[in-house]
Kinemage of the C-alpha trace (Angstrom):
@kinemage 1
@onewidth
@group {chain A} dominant
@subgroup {mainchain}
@vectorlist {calphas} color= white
{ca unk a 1} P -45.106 88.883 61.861
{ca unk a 2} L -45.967 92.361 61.758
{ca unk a 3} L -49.458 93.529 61.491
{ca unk a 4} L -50.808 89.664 61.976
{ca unk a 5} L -51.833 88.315 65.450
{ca unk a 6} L -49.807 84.866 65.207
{ca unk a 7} L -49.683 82.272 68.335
{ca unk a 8} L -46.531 83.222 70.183
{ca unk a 9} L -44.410 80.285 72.501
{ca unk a 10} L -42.816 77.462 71.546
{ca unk a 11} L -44.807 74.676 69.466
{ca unk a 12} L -44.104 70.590 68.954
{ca unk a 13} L -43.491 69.103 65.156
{ca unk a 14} L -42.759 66.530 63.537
{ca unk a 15} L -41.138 65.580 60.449
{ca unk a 16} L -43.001 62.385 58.929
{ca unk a 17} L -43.395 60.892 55.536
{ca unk a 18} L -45.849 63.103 54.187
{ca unk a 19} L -44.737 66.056 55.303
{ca unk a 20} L -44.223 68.225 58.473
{ca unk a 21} L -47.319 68.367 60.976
{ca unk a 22} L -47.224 71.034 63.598
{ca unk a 23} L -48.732 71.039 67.083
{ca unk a 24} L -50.319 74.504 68.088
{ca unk a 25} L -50.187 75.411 71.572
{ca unk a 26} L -53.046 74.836 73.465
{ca unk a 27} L -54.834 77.862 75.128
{ca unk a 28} L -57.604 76.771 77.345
{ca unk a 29} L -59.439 80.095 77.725
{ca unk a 30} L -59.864 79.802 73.701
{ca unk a 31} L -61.971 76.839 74.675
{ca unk a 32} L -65.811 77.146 76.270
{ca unk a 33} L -68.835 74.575 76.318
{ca unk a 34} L -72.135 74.290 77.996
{ca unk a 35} L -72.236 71.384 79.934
{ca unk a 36} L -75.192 69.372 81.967
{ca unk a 37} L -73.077 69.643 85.806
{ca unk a 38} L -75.404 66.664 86.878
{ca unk a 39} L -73.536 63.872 88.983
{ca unk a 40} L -73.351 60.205 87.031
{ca unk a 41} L -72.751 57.827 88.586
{ca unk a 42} L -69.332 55.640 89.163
{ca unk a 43} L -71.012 52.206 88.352
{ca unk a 44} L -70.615 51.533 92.054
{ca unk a 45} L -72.758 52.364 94.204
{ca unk a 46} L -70.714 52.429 97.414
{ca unk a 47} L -67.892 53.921 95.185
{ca unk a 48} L -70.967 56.724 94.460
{ca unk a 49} L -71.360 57.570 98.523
{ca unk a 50} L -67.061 57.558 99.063
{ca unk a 51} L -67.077 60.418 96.218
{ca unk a 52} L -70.031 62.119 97.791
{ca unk a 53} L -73.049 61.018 94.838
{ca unk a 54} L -70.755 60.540 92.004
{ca unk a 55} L -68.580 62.188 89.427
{ca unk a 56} L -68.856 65.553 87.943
{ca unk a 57} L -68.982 66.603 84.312
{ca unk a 58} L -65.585 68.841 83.933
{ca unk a 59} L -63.869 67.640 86.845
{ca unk a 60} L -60.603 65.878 86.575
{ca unk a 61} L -59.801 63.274 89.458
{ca unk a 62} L -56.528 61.812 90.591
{ca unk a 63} L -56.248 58.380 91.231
{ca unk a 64} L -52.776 57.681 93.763
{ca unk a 65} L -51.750 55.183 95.037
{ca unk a 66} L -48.882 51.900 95.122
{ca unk a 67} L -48.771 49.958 91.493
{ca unk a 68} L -51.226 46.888 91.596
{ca unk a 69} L -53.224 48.734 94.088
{ca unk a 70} L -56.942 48.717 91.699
{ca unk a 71} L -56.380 52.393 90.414
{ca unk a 72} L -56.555 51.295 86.625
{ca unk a 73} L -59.419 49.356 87.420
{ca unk a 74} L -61.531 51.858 89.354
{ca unk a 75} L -60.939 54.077 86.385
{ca unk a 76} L -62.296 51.559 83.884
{ca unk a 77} L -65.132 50.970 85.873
{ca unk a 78} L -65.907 54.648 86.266
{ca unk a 79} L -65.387 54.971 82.316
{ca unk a 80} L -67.339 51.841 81.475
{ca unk a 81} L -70.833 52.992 83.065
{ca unk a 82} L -70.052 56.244 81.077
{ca unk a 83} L -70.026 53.717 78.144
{ca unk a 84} L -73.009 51.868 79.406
{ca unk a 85} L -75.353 55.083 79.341
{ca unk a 86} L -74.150 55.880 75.843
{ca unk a 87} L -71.129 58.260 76.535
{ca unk a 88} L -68.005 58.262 74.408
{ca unk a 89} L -64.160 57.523 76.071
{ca unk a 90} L -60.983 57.791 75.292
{ca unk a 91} L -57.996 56.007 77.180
{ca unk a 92} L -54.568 56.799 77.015
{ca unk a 93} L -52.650 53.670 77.944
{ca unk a 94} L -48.642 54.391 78.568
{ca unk a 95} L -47.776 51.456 80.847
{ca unk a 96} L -49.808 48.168 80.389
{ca unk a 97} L -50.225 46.279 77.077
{ca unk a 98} L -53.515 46.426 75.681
{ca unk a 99} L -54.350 42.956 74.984
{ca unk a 100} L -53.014 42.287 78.652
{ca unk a 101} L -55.628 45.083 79.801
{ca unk a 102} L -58.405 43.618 78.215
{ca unk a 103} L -58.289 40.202 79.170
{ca unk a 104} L -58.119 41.087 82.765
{ca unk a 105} L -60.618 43.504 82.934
{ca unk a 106} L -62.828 40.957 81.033
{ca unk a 107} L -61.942 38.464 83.638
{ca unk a 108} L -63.323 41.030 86.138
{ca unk a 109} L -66.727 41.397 84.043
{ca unk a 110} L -65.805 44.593 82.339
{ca unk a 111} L -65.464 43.366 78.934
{ca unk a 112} L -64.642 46.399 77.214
{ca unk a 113} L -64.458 45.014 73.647
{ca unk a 114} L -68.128 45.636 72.702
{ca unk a 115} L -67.511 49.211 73.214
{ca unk a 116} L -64.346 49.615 71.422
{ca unk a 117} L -66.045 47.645 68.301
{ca unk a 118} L -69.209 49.807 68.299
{ca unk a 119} L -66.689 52.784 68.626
{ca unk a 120} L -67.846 54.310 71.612
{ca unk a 121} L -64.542 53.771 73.123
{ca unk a 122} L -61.084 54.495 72.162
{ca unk a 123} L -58.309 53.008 73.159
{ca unk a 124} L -54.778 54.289 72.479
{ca unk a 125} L -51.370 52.744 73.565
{ca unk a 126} L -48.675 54.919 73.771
{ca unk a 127} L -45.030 54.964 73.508
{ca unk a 128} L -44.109 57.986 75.377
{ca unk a 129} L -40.544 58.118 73.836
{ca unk a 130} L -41.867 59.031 70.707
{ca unk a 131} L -44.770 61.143 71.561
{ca unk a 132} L -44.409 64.574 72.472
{ca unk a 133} L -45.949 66.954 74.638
{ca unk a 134} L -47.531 68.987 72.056
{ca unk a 135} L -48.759 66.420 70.170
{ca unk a 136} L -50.645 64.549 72.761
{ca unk a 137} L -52.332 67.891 73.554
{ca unk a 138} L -53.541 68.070 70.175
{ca unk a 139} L -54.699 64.097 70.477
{ca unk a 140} L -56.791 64.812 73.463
{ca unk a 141} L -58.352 67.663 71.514
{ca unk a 142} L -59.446 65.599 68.853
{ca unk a 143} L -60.513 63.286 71.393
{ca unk a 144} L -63.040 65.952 72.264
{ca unk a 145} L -63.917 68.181 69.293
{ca unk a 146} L -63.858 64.882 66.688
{ca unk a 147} L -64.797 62.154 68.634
{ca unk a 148} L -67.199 63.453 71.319
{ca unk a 149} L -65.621 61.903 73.878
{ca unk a 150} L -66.670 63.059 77.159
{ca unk a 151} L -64.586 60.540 79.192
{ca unk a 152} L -60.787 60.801 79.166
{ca unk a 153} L -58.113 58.963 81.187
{ca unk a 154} L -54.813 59.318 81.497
{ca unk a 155} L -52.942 55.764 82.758
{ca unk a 156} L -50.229 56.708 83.858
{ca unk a 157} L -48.726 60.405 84.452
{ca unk a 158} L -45.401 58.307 85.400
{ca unk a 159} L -44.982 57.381 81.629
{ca unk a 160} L -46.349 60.838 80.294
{ca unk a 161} L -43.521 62.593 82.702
{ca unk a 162} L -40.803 60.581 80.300
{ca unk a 163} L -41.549 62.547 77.524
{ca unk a 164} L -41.182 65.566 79.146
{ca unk a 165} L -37.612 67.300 79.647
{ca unk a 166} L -38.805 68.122 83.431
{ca unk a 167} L -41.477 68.267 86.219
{ca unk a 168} L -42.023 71.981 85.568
{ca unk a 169} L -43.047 71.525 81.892
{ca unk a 170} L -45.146 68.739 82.898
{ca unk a 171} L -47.163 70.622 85.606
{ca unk a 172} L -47.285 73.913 82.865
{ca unk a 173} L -48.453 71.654 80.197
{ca unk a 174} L -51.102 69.534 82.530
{ca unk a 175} L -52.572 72.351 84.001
{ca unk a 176} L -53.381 73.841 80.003
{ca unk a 177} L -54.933 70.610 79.555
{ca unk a 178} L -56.867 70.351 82.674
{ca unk a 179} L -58.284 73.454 82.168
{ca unk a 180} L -59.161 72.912 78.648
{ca unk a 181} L -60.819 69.504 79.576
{ca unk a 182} L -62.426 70.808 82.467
{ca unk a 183} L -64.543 73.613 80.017
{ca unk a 184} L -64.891 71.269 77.412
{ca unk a 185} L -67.425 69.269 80.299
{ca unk a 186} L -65.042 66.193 80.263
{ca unk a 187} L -64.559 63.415 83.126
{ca unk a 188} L -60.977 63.013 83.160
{ca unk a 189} L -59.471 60.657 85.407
{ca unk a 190} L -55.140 60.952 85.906
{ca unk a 191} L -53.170 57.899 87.486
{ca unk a 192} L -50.395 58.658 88.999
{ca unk a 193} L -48.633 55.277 90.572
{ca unk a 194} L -46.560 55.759 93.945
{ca unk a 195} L -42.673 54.338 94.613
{ca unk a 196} L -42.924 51.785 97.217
{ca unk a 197} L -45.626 49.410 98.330
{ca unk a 198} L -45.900 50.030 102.303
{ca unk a 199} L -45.031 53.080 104.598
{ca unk a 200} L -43.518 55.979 103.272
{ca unk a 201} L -45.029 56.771 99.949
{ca unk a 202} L -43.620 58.494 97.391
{ca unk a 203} L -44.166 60.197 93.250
{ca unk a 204} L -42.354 61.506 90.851
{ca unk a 205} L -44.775 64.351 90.293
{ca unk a 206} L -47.422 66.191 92.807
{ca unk a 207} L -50.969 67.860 90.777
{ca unk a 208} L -52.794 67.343 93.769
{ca unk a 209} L -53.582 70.771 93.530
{ca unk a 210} L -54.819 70.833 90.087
{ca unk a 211} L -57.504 67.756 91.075
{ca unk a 212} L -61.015 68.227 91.317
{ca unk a 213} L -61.140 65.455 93.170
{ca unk a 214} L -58.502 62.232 94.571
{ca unk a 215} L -58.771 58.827 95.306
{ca unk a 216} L -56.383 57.413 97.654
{ca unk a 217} L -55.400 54.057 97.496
{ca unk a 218} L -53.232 51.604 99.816
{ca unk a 219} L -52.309 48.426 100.940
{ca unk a 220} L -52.558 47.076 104.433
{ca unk a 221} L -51.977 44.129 106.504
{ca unk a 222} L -54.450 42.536 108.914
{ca unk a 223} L -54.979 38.703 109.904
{ca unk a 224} L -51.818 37.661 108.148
{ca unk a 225} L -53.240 39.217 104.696
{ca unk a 226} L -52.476 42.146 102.476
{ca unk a 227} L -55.173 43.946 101.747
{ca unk a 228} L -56.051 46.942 100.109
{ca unk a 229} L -58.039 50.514 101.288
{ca unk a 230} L -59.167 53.455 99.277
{ca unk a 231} L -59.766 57.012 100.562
{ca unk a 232} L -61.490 59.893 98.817
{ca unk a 233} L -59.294 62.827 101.006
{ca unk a 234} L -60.500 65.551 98.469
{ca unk a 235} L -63.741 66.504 96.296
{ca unk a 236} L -64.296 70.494 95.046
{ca unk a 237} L -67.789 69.864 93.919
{ca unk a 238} L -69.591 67.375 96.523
{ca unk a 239} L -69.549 66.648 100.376
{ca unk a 240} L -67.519 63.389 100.159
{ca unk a 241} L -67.051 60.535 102.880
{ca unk a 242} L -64.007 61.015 105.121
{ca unk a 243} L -63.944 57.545 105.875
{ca unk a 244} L -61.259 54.850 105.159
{ca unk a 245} L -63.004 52.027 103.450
{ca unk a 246} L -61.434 48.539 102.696
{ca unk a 247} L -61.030 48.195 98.760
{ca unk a 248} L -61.534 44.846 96.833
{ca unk a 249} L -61.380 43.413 93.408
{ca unk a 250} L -63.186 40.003 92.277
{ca unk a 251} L -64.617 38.587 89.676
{ca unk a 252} L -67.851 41.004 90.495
{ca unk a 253} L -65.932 43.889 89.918
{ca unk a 254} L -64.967 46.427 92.651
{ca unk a 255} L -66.507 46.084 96.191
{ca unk a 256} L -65.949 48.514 99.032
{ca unk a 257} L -66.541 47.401 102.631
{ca unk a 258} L -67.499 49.211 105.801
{ca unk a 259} L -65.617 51.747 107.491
{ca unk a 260} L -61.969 50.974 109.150
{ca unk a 261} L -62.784 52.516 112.255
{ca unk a 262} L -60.753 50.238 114.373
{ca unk a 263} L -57.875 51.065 112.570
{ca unk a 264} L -55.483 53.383 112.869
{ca unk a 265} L -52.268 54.392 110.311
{ca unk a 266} L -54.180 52.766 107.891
{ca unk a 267} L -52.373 55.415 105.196
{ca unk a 268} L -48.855 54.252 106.512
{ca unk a 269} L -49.385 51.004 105.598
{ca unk a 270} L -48.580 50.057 109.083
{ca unk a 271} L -52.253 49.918 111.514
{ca unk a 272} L -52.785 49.085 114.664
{ca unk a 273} L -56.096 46.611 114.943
{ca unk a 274} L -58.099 48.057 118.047
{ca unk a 275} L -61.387 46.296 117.572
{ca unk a 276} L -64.460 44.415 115.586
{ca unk a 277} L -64.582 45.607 112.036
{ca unk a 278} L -65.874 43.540 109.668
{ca unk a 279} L -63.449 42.975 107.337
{ca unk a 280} L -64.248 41.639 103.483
{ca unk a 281} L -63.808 38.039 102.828
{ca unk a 282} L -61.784 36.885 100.287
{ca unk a 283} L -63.203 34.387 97.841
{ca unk a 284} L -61.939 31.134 99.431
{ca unk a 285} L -63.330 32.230 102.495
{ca unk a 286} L -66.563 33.430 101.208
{ca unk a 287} L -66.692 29.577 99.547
{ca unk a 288} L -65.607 27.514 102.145
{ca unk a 289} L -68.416 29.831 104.570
């Protein structure tokens, strides 16, 4: 278009009833916000000391691990005491159901219907066949610049990488994204769900680069039970714990126990037991005690 500045690169559409709707491509440097860069808190407050004090306002964090491991439910707990201090979420569900997600995160005591009634959280499941790149771009900026929401999460990048024709696009297209959410002064959180359940681990896309911060998460076997652990192995903004915690879920939410010291290959799934850690009890035992 001569003598016009127009926005150059390729852009998503689609061709509804009503009429075509196009999807601009997102530029992040186009997009700038003050933002308070005060820690909040996780809702837990061991999960607050793994992470170094808490999570920062625009910081994205990465949350790997096996499927079934606790990542969703670490990131609704993270989300919901953004809910709880009056903070606006939005969460982009592409592999559970949503009635399925809120009846067992209710059973955990994380209702989250209150929120999602009062508006303060929004909820979206997503098909990712029929979603495409550029259009969920331009749903997580109305996330921010409509609904104010300063909490985003994406669950999971497995399902968003089906709607993309390859890992390159996806890393091009998350890294836009990241950027913009990171100087918008949002708390994003990404899942990103591992092949295989012990030993080697393995995904189907790596952004550990692009993280601001990741959780680790893995099972383990001791005393004849699989259990679970959870690692914070990177942080940009705060001096985080190097430590390998044990990871549990109940119906009190999450609870993190002391230090594996006595362990070793925890992350292969595979440790060797070489002393006296206390180890969590599971609710039978804590009963019967």
């Amino acid at each position: 278009m001569r003598g016009l500045k127009f926005r150059g690169g390729y852009h998503d559409f689609v061709l509804d009833k009503g009429g075509l709707s196009v999807f601009p491509r997102l530029v992040a440097a186009e997009h700038h916000s003050e933002f308070s860069e005060t820690l909040n808190s996780t809702g837990n407050e061991q999960l607050d000391c793994l992470l170094g004090g808490g999570l920062t306002p625009g910081t994205n964090t990465l949350l790997i691990g096996p499927s079934g491991v606790g990542k969703t439910t670490t990131a609704i707990r993270c989300m919901l005491a953004a809910l709880e201090r009056g903070a606006k979420g939005t969460y982009y569900l592409f592999d559970e159901g949503l009635k399925t997600l809120l009846k067992r995160t209710s059973a955990l005591g994380m209702d989250l219907r209150p929120h999602i009634a009062n508006g303060t959280l929004n909820i979206q499941q997503i098909d990712p066949a029929e979603l495409s790149p550029g259009e969920f771009s331009s749903r997580v900026r109305a996330a921010i610049e409509e609904n104010n929401s300063t909490y985003i999460c994406i669950d999971s990048l497995n399902a968003y990488l089906q709607s993309m024709p390859g890992e390159q696009y996806l890393v091009l297209q998350m890294h836009e994204m990241l950027s913009y959410l990171n100087q918008s002064g949002a708390t994003t959180f990404l899942i990103v769900g591992q092949h295989g359940v012990v030993g080697d681990m393995r995904s189907d896309i790596d952004l550990s680069y692009l993280s601001d911060a990741i959780l680790m998460f893995r099972f383990f076997e001791a005393e004849g039970e699989v259990r679970t652990a959870i690692s914070a192995v990177k942080s940009r903004t705060s001096s985080h714990e190097r430590f390998i915690r044990e990871f549990k879920i109940g119906a009190n939410g999450l609870e993190l126990g002391d230090a594996l010291r006595d362990f070793e290959g925890i992350m292969t799934g595979l440790p060797s037991y070489e002393g006296k850690v206390s180890l969590l009890k599971s609710s039978a035992a804590m009963t019967e005690g």
